[in-house]
N, C-alpha and C positions, 0 to 999 in steps of 0.2 A: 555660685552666687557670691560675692563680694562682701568680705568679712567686712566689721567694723566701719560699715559704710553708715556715710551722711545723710544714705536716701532711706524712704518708706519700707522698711524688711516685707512687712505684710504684704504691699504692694507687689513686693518683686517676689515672692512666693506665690501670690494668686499668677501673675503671669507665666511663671517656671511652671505650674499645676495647670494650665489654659494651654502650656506651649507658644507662648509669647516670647519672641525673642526680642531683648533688647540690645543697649550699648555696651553693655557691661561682659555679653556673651560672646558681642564680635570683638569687641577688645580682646578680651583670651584667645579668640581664634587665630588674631592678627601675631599673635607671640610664638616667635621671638621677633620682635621689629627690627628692620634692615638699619645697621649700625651707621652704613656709609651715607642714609639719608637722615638719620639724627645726630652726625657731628659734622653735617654740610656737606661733606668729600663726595657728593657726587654730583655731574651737570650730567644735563642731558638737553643740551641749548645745540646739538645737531646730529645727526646721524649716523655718525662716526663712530658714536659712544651708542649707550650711556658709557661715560668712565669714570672711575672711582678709583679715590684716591688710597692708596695701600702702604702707609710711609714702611710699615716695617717690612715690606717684599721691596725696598725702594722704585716705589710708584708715586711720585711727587706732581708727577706732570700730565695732565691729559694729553688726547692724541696730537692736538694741534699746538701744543704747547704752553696751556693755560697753567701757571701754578696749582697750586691748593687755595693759594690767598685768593686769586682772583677768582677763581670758581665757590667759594665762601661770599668772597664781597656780592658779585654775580646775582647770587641765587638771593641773598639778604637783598639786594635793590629791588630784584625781582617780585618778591614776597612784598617787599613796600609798598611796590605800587598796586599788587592787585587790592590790598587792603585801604588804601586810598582811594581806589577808584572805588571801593564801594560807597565808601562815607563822600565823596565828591559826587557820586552819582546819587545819593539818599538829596543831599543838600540843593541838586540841580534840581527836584522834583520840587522841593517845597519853594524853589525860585519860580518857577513856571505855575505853578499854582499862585501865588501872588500876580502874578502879569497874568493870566486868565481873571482873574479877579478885576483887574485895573480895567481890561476887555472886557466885563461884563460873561467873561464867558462859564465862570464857575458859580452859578447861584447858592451851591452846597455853603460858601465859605465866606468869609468874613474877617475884616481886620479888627480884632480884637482891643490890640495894645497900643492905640495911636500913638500914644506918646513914645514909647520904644519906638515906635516906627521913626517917628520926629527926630527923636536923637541921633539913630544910627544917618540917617540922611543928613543930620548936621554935622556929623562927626565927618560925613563922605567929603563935605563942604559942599553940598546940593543946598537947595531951596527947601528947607522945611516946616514952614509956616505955606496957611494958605489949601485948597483941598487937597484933605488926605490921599483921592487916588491920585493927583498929580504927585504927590511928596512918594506914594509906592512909587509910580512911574519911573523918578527918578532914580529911584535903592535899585530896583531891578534892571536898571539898565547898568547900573554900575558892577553889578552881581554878575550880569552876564559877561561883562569884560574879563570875570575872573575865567571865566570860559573857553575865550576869542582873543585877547590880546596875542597878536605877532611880534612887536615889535617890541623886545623888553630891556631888562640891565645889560647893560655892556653892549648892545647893540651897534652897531657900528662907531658911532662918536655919542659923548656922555652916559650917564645911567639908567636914563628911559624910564620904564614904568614897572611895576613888579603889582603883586595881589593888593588887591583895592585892601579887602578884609586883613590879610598883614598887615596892613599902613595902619587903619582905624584901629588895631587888637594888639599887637606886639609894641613892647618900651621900646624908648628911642634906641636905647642900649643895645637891646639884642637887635632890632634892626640895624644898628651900625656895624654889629660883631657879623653879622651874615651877611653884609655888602664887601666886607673886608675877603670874606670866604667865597664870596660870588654864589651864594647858594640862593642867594633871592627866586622864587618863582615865577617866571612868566606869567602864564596861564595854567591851570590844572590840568587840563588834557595836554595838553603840549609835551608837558613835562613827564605825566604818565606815559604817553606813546613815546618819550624819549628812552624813557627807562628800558622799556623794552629790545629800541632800538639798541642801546650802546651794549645790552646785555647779551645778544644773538652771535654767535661763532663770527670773530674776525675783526671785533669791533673793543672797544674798553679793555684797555688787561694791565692797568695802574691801578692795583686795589687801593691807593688811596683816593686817587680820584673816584672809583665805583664809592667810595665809604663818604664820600662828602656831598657826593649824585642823591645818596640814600639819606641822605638830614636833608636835602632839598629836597625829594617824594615825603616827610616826616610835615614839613612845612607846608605842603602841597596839603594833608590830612587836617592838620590843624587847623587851617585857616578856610582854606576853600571846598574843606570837609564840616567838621567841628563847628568851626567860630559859623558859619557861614549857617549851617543847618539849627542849630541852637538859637540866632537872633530870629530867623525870619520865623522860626515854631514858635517862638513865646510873641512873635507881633501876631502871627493868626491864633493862636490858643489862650495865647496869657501866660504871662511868667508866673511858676510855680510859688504858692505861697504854701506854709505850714499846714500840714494834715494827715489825719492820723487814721491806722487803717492796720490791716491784718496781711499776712504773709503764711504760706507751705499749705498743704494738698487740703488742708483743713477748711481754707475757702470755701470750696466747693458746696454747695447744697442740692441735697437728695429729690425734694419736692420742686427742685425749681427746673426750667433749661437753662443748662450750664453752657456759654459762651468763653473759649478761649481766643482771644488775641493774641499775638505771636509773630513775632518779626523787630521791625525797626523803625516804620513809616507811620507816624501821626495823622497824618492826613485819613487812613485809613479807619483805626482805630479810634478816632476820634467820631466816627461816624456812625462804628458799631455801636457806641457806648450811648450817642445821642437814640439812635433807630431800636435799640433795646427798651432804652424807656419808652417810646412812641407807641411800640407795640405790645406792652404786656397783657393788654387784653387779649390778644391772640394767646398769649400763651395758656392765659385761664381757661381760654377755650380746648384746649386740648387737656386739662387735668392739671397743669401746675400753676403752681400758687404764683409765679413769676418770671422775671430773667434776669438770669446772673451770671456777667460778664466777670470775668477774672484773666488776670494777664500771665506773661510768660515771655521772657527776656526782655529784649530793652521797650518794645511799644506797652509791653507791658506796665513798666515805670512810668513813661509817659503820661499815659493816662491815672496810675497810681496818683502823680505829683499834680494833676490838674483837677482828678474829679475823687479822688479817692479810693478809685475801683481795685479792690486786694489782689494783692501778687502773690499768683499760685506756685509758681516754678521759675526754675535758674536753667540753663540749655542741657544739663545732663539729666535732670527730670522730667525736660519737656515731651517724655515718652506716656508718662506715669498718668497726669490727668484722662489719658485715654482707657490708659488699664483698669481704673476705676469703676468704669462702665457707665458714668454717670456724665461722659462730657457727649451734649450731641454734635458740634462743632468744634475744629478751631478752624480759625481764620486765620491763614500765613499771608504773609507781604512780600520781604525780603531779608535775607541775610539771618544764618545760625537756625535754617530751617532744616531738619534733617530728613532725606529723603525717605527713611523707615517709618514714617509716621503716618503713612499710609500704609503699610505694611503692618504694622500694630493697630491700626484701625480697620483695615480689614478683619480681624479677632473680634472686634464690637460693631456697635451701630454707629460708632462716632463716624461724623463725614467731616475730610480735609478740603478746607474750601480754598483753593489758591485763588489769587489775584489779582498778581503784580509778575514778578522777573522770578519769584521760584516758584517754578511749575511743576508737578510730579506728578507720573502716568497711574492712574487709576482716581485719582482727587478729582471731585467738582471743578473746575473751572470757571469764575464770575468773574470778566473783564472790569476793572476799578480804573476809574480815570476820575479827576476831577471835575469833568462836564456832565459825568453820569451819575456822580458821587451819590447821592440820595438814591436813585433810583437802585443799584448795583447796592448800596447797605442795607436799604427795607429787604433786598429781594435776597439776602447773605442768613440776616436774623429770622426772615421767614426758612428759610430751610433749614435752620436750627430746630425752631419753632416745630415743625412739621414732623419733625426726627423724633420726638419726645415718646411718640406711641411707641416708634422699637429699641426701647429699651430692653434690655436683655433681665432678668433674676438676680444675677451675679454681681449684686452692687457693691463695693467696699470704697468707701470714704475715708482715709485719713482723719483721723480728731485734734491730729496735732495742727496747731497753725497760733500764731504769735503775732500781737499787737506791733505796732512799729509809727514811730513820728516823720514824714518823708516833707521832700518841698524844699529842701534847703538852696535855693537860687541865691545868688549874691545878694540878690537886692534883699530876699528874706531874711538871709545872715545878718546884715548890716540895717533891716530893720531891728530883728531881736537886740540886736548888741545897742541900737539909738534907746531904749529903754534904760540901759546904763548913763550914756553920754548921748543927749539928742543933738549938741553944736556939733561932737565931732564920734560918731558911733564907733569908727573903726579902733580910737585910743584906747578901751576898755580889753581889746584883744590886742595888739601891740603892746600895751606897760606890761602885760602878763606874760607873751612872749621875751619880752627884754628882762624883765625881773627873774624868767625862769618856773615860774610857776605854770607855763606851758614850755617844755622843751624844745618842742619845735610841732613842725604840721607832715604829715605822710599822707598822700594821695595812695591811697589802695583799688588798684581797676581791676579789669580784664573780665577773663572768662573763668570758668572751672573746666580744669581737665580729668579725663579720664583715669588718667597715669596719677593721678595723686585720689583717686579715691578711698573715702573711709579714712583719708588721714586728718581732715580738716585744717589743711594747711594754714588759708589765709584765717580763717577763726583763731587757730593759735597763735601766731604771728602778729595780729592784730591785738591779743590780749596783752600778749609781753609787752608790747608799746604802749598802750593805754596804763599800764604799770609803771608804765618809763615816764608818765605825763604828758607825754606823745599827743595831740588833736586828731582824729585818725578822718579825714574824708573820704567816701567810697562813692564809686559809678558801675552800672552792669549788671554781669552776673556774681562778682563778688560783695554788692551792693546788697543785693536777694538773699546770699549765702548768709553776711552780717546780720541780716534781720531775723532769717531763718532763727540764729544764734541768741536773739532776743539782744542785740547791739546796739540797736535803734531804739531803744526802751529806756526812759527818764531812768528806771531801777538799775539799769548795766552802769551807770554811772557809781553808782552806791558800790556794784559789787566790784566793778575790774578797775578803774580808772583809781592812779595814784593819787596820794594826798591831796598835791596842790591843785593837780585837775581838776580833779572832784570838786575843790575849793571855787575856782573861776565857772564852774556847768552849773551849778549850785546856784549862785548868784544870778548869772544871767536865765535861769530859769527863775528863779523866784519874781525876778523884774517884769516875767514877760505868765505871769501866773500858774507857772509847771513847777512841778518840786524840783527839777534842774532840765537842764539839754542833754539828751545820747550823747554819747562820747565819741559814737561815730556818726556822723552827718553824710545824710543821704541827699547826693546830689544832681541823683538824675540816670539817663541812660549813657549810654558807648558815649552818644556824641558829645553829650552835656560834660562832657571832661573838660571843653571849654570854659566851662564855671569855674573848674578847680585854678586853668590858666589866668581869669579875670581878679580871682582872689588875692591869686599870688602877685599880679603884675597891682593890685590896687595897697599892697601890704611891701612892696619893694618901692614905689613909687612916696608912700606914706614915709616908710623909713630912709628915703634916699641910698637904698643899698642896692645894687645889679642883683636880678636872680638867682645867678649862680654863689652868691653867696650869704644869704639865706639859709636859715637852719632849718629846712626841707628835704624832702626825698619823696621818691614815687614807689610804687611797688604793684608788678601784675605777677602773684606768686602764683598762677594759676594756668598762662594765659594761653589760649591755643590755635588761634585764630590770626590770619594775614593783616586783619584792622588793626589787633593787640600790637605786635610788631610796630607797625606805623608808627600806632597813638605813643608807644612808647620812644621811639626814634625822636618823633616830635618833640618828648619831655628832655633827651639829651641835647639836641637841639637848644633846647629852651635852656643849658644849662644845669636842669635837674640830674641828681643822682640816682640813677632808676635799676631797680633789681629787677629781676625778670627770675622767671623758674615756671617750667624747668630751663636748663641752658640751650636759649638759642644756639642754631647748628651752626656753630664756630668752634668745634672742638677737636675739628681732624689735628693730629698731633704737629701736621706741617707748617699749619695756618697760623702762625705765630703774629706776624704784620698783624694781619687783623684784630687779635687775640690783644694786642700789648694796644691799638689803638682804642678799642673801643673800653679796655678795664683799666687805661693807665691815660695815654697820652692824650683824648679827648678832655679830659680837665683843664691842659693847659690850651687849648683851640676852642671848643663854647663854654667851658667849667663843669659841662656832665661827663659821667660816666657809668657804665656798665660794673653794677653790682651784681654779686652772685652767692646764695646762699641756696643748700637745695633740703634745708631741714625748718620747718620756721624759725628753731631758737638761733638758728645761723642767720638765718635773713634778717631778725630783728635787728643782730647784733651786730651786722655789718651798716644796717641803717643810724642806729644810735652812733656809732663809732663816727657817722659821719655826719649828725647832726651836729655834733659834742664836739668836731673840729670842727664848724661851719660855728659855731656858736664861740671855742675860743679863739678865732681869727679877728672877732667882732666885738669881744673882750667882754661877751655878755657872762654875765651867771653860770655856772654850772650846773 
């Protein structure tokens, strides 16, 4: 059992006593983990190999003569694009649902936010005045080109066309700094199926071109992932506004059917939540009092940030609701679904109801489409519903669970802050940044990893900053973790955040009738990191200063996942200074090139770079170090 851990003891004791195996137990089994796959030094891109690289037997070079660099770069483009193509392929679902919608062919769904619809169509330079499903008509066609464009930059004569969503979403700045680089992206798949291609035995072996391939799969995430999935959610759901709600296993309730959500796809989830309340008289009818949905990874925010439904679990928890005894469902979608969760549900009565694209043998099966939408969710929460009788004796509910303030979308942000200054809302947070009384802004993402359990890394790390007067915005599962932490709570302000901080939350909560704002702002799931980019690019744009130099940083002290990688590539990319932990597999001793571009000489090429700290008080200290020179560059305050 895993000492000084951040999850439920009691929980993982009833399991260890049940003979429930979790993550924590194959973790140990997995040890000692194979060195040459976590410092990169190994391909296995033909069948020659695998080879790995051994500098001190001088082993530098695989069989066919790939370095160490290139087989690092390699494997990093490689890992790019599969985590891209998840958030690309999340993004294409909620296109297609919109254009079923325009067809009349999705009754389930609805355009919520015309007016976001409006703008982003006027932003395309489409027609956005006039009927709403013609103005969709036009967004989706243009969403689909991010798709299908052949013919792009550099193209045979002139510069052609690149991602509609980059054009509308990135300054003119970084769009020039990446025509300069040639990294602009065609189309998403293109660019993904290229990745692959140039990564297979016999093809790419310039690790600097592989390393500049990978900020264009980064941009590929961003925009025709990210930017792309984030607009069209909040035109069918509604942009998140301020709401407040509870967080950890505590959610859960004894008398009621407990529903988990779990995955990535709104679409989905949005439907549980609606077809839950439709039917709670079914559930009276079997003895409980209710239905009670509670989420679990990023659909889980989702729905947090729109209806308020409390967030049970972060992806290394997402075993525990089941141990409980008291979940009769979860419903998975896609992405961060662990295939043992059927495995630990076999132990109880809980049933894993798949979907969508993760499927896992022994789980229910209920095909979700958008054409079937209602039908495929009454007939998901009826099987919850119906489960409620075999529940087992053996119930143990967690009591722990923690209030939290969520919602924070841009537009939310810069409503709160219009209570200070209604002609110009954003000056009340710029003079504070320029005067110093906020230091700067840290985007805190990713996942939670195994490998750092029981240490609470990013909660530490997060605190030392909030000490520094740091503004800390969070997305994910470190998003879940902060509130676990009670981060999200007007009170965290009082206790962790420094003087001046404290000073500027204080203020604009009293404006906006809270005794202050959290000091970390919750801003959504995976994708919604597009918000943290809209802030930054709406606060660069205000100040007339390029991104990169900005007294900002990113940090995924957690992260473990092939989208993590991406989303983070994206942020150097963008310019940002991004820590990552644990250290991406660039550590084989050979792999120097790569090693000196990505923690040094990317600075002077987009102005990010790879920071690395693998303790929090180190990872703090290298982000302040580099607010603190982004801040005397610009000859602000100290």
């Amino acid at each position: 059992m895993p000492k000084n851990t951040f999850v439920n003891k009691r929980l993982l004791e009833k399991a260890k006593k049940e003979n429930v195996e979790l993550i924590f137990d194959r973790f140990e089994k997995q040890q000692p983990q194979c060195p040459w796959g976590l410092d990169g030094g190994c391909c296995k891109n033909c069948f020659q190999g695998p080879c790995r690289i051994i500098s001190n037997k001088g082993v530098v070079k695989g069989i066919c003569g790939a370095t160490s660099d290139v087989i690092v770069a390699r494997n990093l483009l490689r890992m790019c694009a599969a985590g891209a193509s998840s958030h690309v392929d999340h993004a294409r679902e909620v296109v297609l649902t919109l254009d079923a919608i325009v067809h009349g062919k999705a009754p389930g769904y609805r355009i919520k936010d015309k007016a976001k619809l409006r703008a982003i169509a006027k932003a395309l330079g489409k027609p956005y005045k006039g009927p709403i499903k013609k103005v969709a008509e036009f967004v989706v066609k243009e969403a689909l080109e991010d798709f299908r464009r052949q013919h792009g930059v550099f193209h045979i004569k002139g510069e052609g066309e690149y991602l509609n969503w980059l054009k509308i979403n990135a300054t003119k700045e970084r769009q020039e700094t990446w025509k300069k680089l040639r990294i602009l992206p065609i189309n998403a798949d293109l660019e993904i199926s290229r990745a692959q291609h140039v990564t297979t035995i016999g093809n790419d072996a310039d690790p600097v071109s592989l390393l500049l391939q990978t900020l264009k799969i980064g941009l590929v995430d961003g925009y025709a992932g990210l930017h792309l999935a984030t607009n069209l959610q909040d035109v069918l759901f509604g942009v998140p506004t301020l709401v407040k709600s509870e967080v950890n296993l505590g959610v859960m309730k004894e008398d009621y059917v407990n529903i988990a959500v779990h995955g990535h796809v709104p679409l989905l989830s949005e439907k549980i939540v609606e077809w839950a309340k439709k039917l709670e008289k079914e559930a009276k009818k079997v003895g409980a009092k209710g239905i009670n949905v509670i989420g679990v990874c990023c659909t889980g925010h989702e729905v947090l940030m729109r209806h308020g439904i409390p967030h049970a679990t972060h992806i290394i928890e997402s075993e525990l609701p089941i141990v409980t005894g008291a979940l009769e469902a979860m419903v998975v979608d896609t992405q961060c679904i662990y295939p043992s969760l059927q495995d630990v549900a076999s132990c109880y009565h809980t049933k894993i109801i798949t979907t969508m694209i993760a499927k896992i043998p022994g789980a229910v099966h209920i095909p979700f489409k958008v054409e079937n939408a209602d039908k495929a969710a009454r007939q998901i929460v009826l099987e919850a519903v119906n489960n409620f009788k075999n529940r087992g004796k053996n119930i143990l509910i967690p009591k722990e669970k923690t209030e939290l303030i969520a919602g924070f979308s841009v537009e939310t942000i810069l409503s709160v802050l219009s209570k200070l200054n209604k002609k110009d809302p954003l000056k009340p947070l710029i003079d504070n940044i320029i005067n110093g009384n906020i230091l700067g802004i840290v985007a805190v993402v990713g996942c939670r990893n195994v490998k750092l359990r029981g240490e609470k890394f990013a909660e530490k790390m997060i605190k030392i900053l909030l000490k520094n007067n740091v503004l800390v915005v969070a997305t994910g599962c470190i998003a879940h973790a902060a509130a676990q932490e009670g981060l999200m709570r007007p009170e965290a302000t009082e206790r962790f955040a420094g003087k001046t901080l404290k000073a500027v939350l204080t203020a604009i909560g009293k404006a906006n009738g809270l005794p202050c704002i959290p000091p970390v702002l919750h801003m959504g799931s995976c994708v919604d990191n597009s918000r943290i980019e809209v802030l930054i690019n709406t606060i660069a744009n205000k100040l007339k200063v390029p991104i990169p130099k900005l007294p900002i940083a990113a940090s995924a002290p957690e992260w473990m996942t092939e989208k993590a990688l991406s989303i983070g590539i994206w942020a150097l990319a963008l310019g940002i200074a991004t820590h990552f932990n644990p250290i991406p597999p660039i550590t084989t001793s050979s792999a120097e090139v790569v090693r000196k571009i990505l923690t040094q000489d990317l600075e002077s090429i987009t102005g990010g770079k790879l920071l690395l700290g693998t303790t929090p008080e180190d990872a703090a200290k290298v982000i302040l170090e580099h607010i603190k020179k982004r801040r005397k560059e610009l000859g602000l305050k100290q």
